[in-house]
PQR file with spaces between the fields and no chain letter, atoms N, CA, C, O and H, PARSE charges and radii, in Angstrom:
ATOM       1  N    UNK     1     106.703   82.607   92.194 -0.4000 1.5000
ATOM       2  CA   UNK     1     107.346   83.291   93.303 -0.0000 2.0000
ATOM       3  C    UNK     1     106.687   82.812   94.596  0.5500 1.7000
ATOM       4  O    UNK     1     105.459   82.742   94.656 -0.5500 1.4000
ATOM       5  N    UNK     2     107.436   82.490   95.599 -0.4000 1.5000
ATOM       6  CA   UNK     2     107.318   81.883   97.112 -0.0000 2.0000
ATOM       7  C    UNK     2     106.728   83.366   97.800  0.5500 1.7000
ATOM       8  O    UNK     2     107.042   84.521   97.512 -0.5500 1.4000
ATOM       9  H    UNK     2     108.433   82.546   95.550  0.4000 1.0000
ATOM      10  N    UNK     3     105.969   82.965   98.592 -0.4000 1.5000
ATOM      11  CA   UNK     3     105.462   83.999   99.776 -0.0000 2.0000
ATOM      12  C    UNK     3     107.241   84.518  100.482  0.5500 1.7000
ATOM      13  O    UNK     3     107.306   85.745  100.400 -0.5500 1.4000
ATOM      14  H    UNK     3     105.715   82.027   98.825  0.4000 1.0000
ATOM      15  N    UNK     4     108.198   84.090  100.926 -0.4000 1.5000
ATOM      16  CA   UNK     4     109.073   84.856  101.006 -0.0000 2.0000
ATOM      17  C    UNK     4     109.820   85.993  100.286  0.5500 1.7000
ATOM      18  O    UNK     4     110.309   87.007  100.784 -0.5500 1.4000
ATOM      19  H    UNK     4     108.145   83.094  100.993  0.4000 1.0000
ATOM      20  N    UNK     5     109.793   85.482   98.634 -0.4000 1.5000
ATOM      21  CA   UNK     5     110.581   86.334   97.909 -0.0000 2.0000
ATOM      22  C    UNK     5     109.655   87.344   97.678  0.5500 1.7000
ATOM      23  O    UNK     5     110.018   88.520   97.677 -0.5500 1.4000
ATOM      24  H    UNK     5     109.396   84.658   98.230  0.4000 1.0000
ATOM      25  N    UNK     6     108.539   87.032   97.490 -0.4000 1.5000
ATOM      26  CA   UNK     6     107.533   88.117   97.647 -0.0000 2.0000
ATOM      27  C    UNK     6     107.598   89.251   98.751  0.5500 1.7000
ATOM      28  O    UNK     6     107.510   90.458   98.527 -0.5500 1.4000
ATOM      29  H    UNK     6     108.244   86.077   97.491  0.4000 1.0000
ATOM      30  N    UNK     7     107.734   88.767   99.734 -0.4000 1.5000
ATOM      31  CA   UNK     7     107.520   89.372  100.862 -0.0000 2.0000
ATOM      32  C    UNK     7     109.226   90.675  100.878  0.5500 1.7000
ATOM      33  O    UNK     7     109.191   91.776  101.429 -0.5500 1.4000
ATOM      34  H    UNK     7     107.805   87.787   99.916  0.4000 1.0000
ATOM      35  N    UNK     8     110.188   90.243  100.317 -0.4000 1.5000
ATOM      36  CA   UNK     8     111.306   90.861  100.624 -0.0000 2.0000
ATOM      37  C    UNK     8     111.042   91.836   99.204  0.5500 1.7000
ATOM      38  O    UNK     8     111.129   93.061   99.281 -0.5500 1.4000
ATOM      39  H    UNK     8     110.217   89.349   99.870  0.4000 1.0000
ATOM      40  N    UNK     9     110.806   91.333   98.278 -0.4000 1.5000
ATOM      41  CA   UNK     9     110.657   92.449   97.840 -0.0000 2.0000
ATOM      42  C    UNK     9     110.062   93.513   97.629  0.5500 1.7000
ATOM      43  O    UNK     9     110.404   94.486   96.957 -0.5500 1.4000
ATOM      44  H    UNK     9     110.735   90.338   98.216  0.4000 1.0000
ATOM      45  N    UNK    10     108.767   93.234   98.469 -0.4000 1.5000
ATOM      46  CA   UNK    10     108.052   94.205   98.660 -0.0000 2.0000
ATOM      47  C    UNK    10     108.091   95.474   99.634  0.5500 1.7000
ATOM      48  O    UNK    10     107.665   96.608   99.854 -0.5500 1.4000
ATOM      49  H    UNK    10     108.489   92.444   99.015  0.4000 1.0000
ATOM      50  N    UNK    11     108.808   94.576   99.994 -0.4000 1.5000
ATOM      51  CA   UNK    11     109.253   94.993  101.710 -0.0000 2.0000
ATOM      52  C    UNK    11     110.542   96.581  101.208  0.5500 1.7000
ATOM      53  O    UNK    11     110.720   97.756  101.531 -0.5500 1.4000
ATOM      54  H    UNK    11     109.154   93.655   99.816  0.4000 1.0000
ATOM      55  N    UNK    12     111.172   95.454  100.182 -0.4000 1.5000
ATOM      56  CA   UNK    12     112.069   96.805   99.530 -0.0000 2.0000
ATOM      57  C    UNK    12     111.702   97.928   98.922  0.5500 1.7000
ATOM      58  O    UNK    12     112.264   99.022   98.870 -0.5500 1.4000
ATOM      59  H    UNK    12     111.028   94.500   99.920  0.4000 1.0000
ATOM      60  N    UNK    13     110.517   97.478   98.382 -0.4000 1.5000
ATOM      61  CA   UNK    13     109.846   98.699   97.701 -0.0000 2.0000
ATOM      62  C    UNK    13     109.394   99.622   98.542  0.5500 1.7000
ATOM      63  O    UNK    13     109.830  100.770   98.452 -0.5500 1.4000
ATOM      64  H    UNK    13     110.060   96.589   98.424  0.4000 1.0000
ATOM      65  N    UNK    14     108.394   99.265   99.553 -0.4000 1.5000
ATOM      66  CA   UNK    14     107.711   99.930  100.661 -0.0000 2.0000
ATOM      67  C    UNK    14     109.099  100.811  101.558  0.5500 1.7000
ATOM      68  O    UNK    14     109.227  101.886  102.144 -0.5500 1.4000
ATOM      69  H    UNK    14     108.040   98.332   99.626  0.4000 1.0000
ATOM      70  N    UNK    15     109.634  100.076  101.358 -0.4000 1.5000
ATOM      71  CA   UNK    15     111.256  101.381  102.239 -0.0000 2.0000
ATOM      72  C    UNK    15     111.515  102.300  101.386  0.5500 1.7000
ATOM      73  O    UNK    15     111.503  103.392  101.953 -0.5500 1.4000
ATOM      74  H    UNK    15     109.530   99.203  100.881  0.4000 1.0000
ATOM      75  N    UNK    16     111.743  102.379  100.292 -0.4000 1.5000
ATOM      76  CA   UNK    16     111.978  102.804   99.267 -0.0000 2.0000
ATOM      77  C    UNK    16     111.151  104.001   98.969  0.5500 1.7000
ATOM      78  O    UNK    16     111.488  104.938   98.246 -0.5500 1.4000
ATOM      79  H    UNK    16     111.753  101.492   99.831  0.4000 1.0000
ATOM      80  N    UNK    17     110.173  103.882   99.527 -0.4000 1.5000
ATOM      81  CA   UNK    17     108.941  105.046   99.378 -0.0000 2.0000
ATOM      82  C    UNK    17     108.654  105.052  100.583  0.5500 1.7000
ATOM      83  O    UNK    17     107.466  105.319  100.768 -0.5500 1.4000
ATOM      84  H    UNK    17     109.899  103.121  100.115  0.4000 1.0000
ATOM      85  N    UNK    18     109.500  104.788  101.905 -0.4000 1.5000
ATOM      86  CA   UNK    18     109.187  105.955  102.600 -0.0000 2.0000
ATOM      87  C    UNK    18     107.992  105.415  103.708  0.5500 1.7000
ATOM      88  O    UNK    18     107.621  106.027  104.710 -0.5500 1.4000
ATOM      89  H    UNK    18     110.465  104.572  101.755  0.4000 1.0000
ATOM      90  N    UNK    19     107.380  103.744  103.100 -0.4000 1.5000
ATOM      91  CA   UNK    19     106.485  102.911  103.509 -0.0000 2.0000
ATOM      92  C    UNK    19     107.183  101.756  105.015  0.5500 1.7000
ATOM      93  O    UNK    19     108.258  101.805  105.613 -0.5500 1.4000
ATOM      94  H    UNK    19     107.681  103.247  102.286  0.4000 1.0000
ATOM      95  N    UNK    20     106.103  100.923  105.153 -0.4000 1.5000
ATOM      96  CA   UNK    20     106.560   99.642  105.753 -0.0000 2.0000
ATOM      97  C    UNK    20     105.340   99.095  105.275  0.5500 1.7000
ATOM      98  O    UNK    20     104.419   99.706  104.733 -0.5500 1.4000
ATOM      99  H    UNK    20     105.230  100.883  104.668  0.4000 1.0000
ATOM     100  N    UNK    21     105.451   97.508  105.605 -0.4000 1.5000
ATOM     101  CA   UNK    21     104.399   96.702  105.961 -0.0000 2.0000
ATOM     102  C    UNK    21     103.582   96.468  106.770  0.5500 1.7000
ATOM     103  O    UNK    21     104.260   96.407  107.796 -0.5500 1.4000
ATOM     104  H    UNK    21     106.199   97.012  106.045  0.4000 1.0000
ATOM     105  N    UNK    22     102.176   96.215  107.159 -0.4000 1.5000
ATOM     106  CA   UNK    22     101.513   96.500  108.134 -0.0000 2.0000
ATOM     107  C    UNK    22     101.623   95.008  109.253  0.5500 1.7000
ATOM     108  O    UNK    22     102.356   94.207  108.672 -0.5500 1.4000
ATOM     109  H    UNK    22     101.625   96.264  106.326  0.4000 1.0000
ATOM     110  N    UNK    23     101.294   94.599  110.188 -0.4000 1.5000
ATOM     111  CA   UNK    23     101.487   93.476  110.648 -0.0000 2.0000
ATOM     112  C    UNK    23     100.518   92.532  110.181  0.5500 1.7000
ATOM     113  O    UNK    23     100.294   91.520  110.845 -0.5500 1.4000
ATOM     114  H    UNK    23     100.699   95.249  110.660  0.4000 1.0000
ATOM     115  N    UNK    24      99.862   92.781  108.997 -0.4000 1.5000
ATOM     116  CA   UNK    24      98.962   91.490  108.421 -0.0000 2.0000
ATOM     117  C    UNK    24      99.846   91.075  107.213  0.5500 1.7000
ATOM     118  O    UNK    24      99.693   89.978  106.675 -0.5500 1.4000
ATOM     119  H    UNK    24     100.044   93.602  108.457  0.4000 1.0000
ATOM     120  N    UNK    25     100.737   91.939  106.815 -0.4000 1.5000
ATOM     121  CA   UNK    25     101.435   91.599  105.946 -0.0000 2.0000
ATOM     122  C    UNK    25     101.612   90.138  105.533  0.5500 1.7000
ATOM     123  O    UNK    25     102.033   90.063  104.378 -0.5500 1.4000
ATOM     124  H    UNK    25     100.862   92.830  107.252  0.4000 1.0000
ATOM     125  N    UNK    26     101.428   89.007  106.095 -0.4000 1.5000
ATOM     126  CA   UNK    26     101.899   87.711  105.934 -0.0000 2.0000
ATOM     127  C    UNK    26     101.318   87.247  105.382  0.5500 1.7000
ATOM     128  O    UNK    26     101.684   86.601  104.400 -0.5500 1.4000
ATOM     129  H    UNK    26     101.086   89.068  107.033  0.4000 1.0000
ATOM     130  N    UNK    27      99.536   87.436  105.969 -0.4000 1.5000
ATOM     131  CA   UNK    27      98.364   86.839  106.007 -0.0000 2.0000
ATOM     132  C    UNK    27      97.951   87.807  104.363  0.5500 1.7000
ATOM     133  O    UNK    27      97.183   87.119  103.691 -0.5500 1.4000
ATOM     134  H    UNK    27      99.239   87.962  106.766  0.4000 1.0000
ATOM     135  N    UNK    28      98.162   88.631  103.938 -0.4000 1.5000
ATOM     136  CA   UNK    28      97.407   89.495  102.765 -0.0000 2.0000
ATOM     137  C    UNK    28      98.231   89.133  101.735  0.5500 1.7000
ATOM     138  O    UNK    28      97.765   89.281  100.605 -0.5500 1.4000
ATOM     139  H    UNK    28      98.786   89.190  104.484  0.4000 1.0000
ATOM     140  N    UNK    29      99.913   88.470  101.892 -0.4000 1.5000
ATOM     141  CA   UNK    29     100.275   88.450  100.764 -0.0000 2.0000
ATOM     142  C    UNK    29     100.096   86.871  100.352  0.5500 1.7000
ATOM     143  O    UNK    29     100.238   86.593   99.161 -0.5500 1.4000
ATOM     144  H    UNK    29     100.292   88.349  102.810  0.4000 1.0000
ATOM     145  N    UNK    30      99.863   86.074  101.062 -0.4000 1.5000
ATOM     146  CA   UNK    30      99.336   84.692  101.705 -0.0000 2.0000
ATOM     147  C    UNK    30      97.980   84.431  100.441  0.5500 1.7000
ATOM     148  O    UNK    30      98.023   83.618   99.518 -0.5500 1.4000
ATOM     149  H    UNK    30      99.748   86.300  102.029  0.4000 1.0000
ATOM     150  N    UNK    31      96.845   85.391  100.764 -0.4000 1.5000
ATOM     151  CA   UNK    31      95.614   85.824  100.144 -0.0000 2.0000
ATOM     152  C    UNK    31      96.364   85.994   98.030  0.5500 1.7000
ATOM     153  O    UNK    31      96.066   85.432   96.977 -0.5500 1.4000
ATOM     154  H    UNK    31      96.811   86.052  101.514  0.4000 1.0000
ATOM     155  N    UNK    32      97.101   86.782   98.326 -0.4000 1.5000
ATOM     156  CA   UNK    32      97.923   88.177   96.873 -0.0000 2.0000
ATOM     157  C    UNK    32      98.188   86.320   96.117  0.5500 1.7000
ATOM     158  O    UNK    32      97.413   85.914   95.252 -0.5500 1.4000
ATOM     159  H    UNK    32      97.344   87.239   99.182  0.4000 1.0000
ATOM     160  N    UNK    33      99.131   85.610   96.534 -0.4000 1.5000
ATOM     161  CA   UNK    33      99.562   84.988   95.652 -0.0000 2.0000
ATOM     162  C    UNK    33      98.857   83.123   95.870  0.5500 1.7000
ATOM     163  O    UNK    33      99.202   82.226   95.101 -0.5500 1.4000
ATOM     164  H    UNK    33      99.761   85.940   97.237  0.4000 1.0000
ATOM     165  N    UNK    34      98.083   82.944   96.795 -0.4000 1.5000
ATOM     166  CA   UNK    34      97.439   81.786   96.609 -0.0000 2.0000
ATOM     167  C    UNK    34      95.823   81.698   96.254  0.5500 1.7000
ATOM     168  O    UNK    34      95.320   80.648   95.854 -0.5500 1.4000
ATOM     169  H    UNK    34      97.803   83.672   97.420  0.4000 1.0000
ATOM     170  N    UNK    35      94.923   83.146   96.483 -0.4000 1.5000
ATOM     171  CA   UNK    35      93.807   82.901   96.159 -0.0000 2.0000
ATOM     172  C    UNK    35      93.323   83.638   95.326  0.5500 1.7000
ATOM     173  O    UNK    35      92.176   83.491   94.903 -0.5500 1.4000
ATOM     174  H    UNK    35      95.331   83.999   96.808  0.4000 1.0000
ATOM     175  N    UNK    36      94.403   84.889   94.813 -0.4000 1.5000
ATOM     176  CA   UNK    36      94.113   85.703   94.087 -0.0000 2.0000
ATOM     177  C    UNK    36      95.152   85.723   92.289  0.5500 1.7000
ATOM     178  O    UNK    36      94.827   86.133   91.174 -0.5500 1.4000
ATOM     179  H    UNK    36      95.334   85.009   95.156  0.4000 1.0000
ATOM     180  N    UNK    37      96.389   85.090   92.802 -0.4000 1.5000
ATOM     181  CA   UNK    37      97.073   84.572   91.325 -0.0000 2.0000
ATOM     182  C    UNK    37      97.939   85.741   91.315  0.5500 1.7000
ATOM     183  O    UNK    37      98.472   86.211   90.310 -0.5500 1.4000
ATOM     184  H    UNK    37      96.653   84.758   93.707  0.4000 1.0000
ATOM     185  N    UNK    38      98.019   86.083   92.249 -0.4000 1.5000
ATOM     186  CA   UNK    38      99.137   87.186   92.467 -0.0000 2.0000
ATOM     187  C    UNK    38      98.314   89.110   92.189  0.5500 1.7000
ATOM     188  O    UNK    38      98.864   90.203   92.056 -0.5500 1.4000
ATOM     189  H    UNK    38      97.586   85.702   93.065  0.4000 1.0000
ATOM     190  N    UNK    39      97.003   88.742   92.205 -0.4000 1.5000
ATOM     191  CA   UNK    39      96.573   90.170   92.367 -0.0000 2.0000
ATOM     192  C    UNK    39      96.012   90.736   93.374  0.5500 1.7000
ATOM     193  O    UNK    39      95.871   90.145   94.444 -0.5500 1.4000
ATOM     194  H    UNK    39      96.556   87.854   92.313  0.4000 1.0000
ATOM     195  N    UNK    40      95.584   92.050   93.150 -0.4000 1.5000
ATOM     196  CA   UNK    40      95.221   92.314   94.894 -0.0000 2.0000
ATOM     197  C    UNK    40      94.370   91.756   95.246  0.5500 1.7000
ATOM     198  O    UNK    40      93.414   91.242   94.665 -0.5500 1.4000
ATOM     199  H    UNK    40      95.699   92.530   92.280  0.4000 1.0000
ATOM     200  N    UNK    41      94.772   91.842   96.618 -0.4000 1.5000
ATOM     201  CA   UNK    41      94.229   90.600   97.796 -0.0000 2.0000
ATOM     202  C    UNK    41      92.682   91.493   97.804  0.5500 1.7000
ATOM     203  O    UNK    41      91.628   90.887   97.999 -0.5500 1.4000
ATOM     204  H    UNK    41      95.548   92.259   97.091  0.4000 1.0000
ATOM     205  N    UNK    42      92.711   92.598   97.630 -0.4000 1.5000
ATOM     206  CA   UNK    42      90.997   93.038   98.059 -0.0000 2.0000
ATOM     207  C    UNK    42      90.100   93.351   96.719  0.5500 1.7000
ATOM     208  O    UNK    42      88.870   93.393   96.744 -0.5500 1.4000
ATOM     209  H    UNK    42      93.567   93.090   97.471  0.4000 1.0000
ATOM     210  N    UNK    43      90.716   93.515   95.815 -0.4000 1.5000
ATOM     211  CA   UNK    43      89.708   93.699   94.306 -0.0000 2.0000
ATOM     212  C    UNK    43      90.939   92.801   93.173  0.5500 1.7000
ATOM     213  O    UNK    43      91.961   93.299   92.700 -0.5500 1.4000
ATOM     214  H    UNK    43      91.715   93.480   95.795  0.4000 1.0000
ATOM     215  N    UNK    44      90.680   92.081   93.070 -0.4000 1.5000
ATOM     216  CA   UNK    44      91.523   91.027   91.841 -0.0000 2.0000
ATOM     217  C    UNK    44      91.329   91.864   90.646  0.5500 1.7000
ATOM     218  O    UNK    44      92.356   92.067   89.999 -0.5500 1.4000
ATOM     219  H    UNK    44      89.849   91.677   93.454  0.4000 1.0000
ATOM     220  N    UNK    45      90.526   92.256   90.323 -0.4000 1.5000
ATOM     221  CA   UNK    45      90.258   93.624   89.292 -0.0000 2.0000
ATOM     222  C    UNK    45      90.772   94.547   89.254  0.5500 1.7000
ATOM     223  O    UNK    45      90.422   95.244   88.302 -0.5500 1.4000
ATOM     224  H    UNK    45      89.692   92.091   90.849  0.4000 1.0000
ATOM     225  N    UNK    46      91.935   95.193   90.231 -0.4000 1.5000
ATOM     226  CA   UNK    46      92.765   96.170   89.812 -0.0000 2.0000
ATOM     227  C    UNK    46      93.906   95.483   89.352  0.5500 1.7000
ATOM     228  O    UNK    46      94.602   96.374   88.865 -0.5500 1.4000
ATOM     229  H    UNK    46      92.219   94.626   91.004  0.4000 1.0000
ATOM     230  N    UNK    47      94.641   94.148   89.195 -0.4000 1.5000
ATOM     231  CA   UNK    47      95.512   93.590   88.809 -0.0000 2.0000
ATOM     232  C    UNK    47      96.449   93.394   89.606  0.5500 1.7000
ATOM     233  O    UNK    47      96.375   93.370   90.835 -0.5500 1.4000
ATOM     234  H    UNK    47      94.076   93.425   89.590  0.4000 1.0000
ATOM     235  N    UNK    48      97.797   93.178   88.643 -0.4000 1.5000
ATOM     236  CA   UNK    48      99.185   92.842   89.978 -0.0000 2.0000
ATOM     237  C    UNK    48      99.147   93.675   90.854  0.5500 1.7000
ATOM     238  O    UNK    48      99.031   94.891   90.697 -0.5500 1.4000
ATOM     239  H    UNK    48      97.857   93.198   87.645  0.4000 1.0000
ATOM     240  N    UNK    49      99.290   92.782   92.366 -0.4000 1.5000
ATOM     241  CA   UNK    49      99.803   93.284   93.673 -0.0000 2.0000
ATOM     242  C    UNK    49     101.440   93.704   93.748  0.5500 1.7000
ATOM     243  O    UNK    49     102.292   92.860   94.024 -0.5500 1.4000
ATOM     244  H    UNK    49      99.384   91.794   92.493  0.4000 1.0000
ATOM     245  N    UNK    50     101.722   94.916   93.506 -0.4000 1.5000
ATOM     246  CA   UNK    50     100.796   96.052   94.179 -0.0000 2.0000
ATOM     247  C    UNK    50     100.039   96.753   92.952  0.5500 1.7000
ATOM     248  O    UNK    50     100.493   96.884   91.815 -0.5500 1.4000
ATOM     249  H    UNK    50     101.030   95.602   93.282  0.4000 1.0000
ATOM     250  N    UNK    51      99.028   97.095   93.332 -0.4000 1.5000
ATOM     251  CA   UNK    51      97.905   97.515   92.342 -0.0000 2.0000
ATOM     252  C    UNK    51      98.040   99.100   91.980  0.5500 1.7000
ATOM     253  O    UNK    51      98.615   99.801   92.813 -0.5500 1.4000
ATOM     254  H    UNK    51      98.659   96.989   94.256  0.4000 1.0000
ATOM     255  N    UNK    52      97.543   99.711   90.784 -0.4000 1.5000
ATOM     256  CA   UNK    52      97.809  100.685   90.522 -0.0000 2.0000
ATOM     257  C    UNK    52      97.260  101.600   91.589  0.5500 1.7000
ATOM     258  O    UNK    52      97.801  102.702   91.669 -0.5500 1.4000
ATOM     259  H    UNK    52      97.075   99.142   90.107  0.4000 1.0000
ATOM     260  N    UNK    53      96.357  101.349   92.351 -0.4000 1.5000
ATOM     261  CA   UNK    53      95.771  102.363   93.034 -0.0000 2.0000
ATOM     262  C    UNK    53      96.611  102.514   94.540  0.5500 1.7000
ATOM     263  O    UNK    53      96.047  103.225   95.372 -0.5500 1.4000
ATOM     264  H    UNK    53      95.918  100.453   92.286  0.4000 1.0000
ATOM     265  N    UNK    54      97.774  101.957   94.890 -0.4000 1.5000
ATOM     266  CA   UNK    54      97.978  101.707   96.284 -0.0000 2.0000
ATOM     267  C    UNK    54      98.489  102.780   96.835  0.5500 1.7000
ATOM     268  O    UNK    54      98.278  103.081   98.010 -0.5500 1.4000
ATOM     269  H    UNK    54      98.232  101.379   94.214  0.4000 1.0000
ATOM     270  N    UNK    55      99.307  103.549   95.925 -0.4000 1.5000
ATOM     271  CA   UNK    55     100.500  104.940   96.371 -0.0000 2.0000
ATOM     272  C    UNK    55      99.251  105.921   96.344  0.5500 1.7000
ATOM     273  O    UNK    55      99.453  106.763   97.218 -0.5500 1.4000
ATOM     274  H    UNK    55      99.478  103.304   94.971  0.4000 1.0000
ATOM     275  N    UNK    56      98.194  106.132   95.783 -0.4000 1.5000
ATOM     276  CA   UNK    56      97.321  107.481   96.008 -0.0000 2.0000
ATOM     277  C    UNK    56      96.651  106.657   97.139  0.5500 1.7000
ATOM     278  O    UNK    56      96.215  107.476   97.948 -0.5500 1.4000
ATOM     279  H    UNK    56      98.029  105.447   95.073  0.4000 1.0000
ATOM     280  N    UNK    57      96.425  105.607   97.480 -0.4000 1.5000
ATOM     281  CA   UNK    57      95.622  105.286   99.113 -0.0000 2.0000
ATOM     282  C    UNK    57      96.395  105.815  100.277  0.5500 1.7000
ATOM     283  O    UNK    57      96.011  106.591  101.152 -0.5500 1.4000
ATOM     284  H    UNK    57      96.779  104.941   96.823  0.4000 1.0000
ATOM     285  N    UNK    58      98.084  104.986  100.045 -0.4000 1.5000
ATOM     286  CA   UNK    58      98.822  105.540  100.870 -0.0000 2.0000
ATOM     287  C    UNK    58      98.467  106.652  101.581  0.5500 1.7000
ATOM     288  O    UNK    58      98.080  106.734  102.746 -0.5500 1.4000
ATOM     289  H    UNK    58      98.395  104.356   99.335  0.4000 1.0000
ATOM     290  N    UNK    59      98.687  107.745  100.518 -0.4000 1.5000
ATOM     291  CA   UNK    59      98.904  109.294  100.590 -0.0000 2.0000
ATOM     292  C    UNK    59      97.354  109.710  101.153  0.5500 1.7000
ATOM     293  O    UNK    59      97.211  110.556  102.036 -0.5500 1.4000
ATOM     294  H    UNK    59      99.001  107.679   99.571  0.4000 1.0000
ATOM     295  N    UNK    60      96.378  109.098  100.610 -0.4000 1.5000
ATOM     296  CA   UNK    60      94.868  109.828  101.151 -0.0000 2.0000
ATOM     297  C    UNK    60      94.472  109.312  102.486  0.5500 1.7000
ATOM     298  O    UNK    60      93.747  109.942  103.256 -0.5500 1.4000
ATOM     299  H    UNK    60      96.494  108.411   99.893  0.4000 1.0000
ATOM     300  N    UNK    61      94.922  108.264  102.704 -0.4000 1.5000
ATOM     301  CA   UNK    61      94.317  107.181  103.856 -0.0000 2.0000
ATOM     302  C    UNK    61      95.290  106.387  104.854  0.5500 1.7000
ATOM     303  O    UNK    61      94.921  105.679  105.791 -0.5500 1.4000
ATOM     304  H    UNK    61      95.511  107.752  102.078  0.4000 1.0000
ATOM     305  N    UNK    62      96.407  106.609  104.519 -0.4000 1.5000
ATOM     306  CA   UNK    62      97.748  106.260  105.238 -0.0000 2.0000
ATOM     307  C    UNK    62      98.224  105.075  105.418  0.5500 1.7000
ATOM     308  O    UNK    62      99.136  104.705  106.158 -0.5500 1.4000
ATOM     309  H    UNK    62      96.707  107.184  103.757  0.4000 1.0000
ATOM     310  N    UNK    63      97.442  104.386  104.574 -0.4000 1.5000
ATOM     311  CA   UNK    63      97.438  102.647  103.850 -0.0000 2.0000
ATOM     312  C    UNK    63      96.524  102.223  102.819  0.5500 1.7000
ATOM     313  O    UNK    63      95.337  102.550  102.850 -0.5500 1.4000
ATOM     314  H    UNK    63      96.702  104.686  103.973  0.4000 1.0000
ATOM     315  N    UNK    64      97.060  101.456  101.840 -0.4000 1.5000
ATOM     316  CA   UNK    64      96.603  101.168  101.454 -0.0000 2.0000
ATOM     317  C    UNK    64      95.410  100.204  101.366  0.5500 1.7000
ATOM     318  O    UNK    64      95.440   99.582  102.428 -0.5500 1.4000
ATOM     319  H    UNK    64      98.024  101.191  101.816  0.4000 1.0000
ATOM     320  N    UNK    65      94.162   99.680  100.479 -0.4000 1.5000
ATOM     321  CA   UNK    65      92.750   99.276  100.722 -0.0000 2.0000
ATOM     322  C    UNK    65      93.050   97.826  101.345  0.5500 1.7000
ATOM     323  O    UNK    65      92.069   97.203  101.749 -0.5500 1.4000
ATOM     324  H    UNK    65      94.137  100.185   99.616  0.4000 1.0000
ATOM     325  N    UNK    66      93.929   97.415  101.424 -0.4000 1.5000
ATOM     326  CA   UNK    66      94.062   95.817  101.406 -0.0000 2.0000
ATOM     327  C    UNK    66      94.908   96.367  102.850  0.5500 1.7000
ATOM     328  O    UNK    66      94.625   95.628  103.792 -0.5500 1.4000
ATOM     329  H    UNK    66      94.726   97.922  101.095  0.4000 1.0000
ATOM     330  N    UNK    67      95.671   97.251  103.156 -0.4000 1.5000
ATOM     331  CA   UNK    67      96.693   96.900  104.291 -0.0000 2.0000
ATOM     332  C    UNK    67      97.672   96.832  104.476  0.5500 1.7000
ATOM     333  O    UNK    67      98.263   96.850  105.556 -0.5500 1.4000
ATOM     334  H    UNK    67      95.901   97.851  102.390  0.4000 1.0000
ATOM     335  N    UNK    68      98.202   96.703  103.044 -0.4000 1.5000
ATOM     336  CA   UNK    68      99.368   95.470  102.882 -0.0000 2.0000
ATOM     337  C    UNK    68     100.802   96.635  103.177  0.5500 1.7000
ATOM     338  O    UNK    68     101.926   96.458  103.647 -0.5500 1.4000
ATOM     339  H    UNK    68      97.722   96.688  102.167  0.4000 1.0000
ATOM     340  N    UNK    69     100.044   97.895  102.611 -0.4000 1.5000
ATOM     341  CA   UNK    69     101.619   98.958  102.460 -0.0000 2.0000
ATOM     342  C    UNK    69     100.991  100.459  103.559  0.5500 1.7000
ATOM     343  O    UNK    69      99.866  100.935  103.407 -0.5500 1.4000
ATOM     344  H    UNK    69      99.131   98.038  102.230  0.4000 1.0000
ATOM     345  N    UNK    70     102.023  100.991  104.626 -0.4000 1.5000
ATOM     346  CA   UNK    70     101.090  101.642  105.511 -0.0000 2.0000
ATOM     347  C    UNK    70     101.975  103.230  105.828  0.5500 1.7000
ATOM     348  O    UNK    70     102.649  102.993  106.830 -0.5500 1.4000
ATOM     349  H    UNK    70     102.937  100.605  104.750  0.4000 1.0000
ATOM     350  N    UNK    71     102.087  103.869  105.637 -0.4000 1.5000
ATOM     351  CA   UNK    71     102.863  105.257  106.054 -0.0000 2.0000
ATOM     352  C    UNK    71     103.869  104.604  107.109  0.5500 1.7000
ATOM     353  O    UNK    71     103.416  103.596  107.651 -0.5500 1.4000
ATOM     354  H    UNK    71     101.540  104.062  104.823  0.4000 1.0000
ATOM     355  N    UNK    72     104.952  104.934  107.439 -0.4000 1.5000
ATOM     356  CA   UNK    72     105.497  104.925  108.646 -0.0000 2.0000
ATOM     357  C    UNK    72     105.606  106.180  109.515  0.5500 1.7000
ATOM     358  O    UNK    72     105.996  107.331  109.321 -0.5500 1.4000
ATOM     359  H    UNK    72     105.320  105.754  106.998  0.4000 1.0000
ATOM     360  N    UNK    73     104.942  105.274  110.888 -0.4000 1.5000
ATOM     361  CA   UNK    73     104.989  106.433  111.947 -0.0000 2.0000
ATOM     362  C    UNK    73     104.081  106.669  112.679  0.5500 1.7000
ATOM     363  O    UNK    73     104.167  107.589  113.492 -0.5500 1.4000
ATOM     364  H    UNK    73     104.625  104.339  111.045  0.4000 1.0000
């Protein structure tokens, strides 16, 4: 998967819940699928981006640890 198709569908998901993307978005998913093999850009140890932990960051911290997904508003 290309950094674009990536990017749209994530993009769909993050609407979808209510999210957006943050403006590093480019640069973190850039990180997600060329230096990390498609896992998160900030701990490769939680696995595929988006990582299990991102929707309880959301909600506690109003983005997630990496950035990548951010509350809107």
């Amino acid at each position: 998967m290309n950094n674009e198709h990536f990017k749209h569908a994530i993009s769909l998901y993050a609407e979808a819940k209510g999210w957006e993307l943050s403006q590093f978005a480019d640069k973190i998913i850039n990180r997600c699928l060329n230096a990390t093999n498609g896992c998160c850009p900030c701990d490769p140890s939680r696995g595929l981006c988006p990582c299990s932990e991102h929707a309880k960051e959301v909600a506690e911290m109003g983005h997630c640890h990496c950035n990548l997904f951010i509350k809107k508003g």
